[in-house]
C-alpha positions, 0 to 999 in steps of 0.5 A: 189617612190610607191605613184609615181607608184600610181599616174601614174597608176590613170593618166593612168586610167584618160586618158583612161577613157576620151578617152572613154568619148571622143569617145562617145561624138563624136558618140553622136554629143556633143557640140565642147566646151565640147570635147574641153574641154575633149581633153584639159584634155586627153593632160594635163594628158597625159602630167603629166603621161609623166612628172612623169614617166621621174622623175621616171627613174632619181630618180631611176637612181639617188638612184642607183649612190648614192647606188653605191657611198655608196658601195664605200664609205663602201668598203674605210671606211672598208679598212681604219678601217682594217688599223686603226686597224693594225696601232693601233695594230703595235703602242701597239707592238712597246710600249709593245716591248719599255716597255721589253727593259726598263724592265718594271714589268707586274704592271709597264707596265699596269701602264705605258701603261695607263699613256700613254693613258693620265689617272691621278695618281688619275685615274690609282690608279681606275682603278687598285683599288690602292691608288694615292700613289702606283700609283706615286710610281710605276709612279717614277720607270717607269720615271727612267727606261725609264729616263724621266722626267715625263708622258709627255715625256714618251708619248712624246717618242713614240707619236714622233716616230708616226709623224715622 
């Protein structure tokens, strides 16, 4: 919008630079064609300084709406990640809760949270620096408590309470 401000300014300048001209070829008695032709030109800028200058005001007008469109839409995207955030903060509650009832160990928890989150025995055995082994041991407690068949239904148990 700068080189706009620029360009109108130059135009500005170029109409009174030829008015000026323009004046002095009536005080000299110049030929009719050529202020004609410099008149011609004062309209023609005249007429682009006008036509910018009205684009100007609806580009500005127009930043303006889309920064208060954006302001909104910041203020929506921030409130719904505050409700995120207390959605995913209320669901891992209600899991850690659900885990002290079934009276899980602080490993089986850890263990039983990831299986959860969807990670493989193989995974869970990395992450916790454990053999696959320790890991399915561990897994097969956690189902027995919670007396589900597998990791499926155990995320199954508390992904259905999210949709209902």
């Amino acid at each position: 919008m700068h080189k706009d401000k620029v360009i109108s300014g130059v135009l500005m300048l170029i109409i009174l630079f030829k008015l000026f001209d323009l004046y002095i070829d009536f005080s000299h008695k110049v030929e009719l064609y050529h202020i004609i032709q410099e008149f011609i030109l004062i309209i023609l800028s005249l007429g682009m300084f006008i036509y910018l200058t009205l684009d100007i005001r609806q580009r500005s007008k127009q930043a303006q709406l889309l920064s208060e469109q954006l302001k909104v839409s910041r203020d929506k995207f921030q409130d719904l990640s505050q409700q995120v955030i207390a959605s995913k903060k209320s669901f891992f509650e209600a899991i850690d809760k659900q885990f002290d009832i079934w009276e899980f160990t602080k490993t089986e928890k850890e263990v039983a949270l990831l299986l959860v989150k969807g990670l493989s025995n193989y995974e869970i055995a990395e992450v916790r620096s454990k053999s696959p082994k320790t890991v399915s041991h561990q897994a097969s407690s956690i189902y027995k408590k919670a007396n589900v068949n597998g990791r499926h239904e155990l995320a199954a148990l508390f992904f259905e309470e999210l949709i209902n």
